[in-house]
C-alpha positions, -999 to +999 in steps of 0.1 A: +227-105-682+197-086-683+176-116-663+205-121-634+201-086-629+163-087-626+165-113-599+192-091-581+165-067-582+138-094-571+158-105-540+168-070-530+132-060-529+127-092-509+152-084-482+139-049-484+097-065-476+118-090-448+130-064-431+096-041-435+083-071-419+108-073-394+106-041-382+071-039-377+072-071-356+098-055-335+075-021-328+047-042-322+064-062-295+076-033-281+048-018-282+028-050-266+052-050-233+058-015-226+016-022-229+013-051-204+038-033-182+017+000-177-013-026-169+008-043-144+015-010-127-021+000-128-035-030-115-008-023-086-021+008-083-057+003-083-053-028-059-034-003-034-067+024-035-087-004-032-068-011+000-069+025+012-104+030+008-117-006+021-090+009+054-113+047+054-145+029+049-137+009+083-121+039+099-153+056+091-175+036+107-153+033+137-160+071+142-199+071+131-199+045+162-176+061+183-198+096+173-231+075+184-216+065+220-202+099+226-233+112+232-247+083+261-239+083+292-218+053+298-196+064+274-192+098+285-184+088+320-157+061+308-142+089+290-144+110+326-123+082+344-099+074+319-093+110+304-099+133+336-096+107+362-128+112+378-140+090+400-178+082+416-186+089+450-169+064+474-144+051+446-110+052+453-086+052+422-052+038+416-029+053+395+002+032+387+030+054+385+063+042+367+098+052+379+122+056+346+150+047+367+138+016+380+128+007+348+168+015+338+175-003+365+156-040+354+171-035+317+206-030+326+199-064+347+181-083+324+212-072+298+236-089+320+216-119+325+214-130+286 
């Protein structure tokens, strides 16, 4: 009686080590994806700023070029014709001017044709 009782004790302590074991797996594969998951998101993350600042860097030097040709000429008197509407000596300018109700107009009939 005394040795059935000893491996009683033997496999309980067994089951016990198993489980241990079991348990420690489990934590450490938890602990492996909630990992890889947070990488995912910060690779995500770090590809979007990498975006954003590849986006200001080309936005930047839009306006360091746009800063260089404000101050010539030809630039500034582009910016007189189209902004002010000024015109040279002996030019003649056209403004086209667009009627909202004729645009209505060529909708409502383009509607009815489809």
């Amino acid at each position: 009686m005394g040795r059935s009782s000893a491996n009683t004790v033997r496999r309980h302590g067994l089951r016990i080590r198993h489980l241990v074991i079991l348990a420690v797996i489990i934590y450490l594969g938890f602990t492996f994806i909630t990992q890889q998951l947070k990488i995912n998101e910060l690779k995500r993350q770090q590809l979007e700023i990498r975006t954003k600042i590849e986006n200001l860097v080309i936005e930047g030097e839009q306006l360091r070029t746009e800063i260089t040709n404000l101050n010539t000429p030809e630039y500034i008197e582009e910016l007189a014709q189209k902004e002010l509407g000024l015109t040279k000596p002996g030019e003649i300018l056209y403004k086209r001017i667009i009627d909202p109700h004729y645009m209505n107009s060529d909708q409502e009939q383009s509607e009815e044709g489809n």
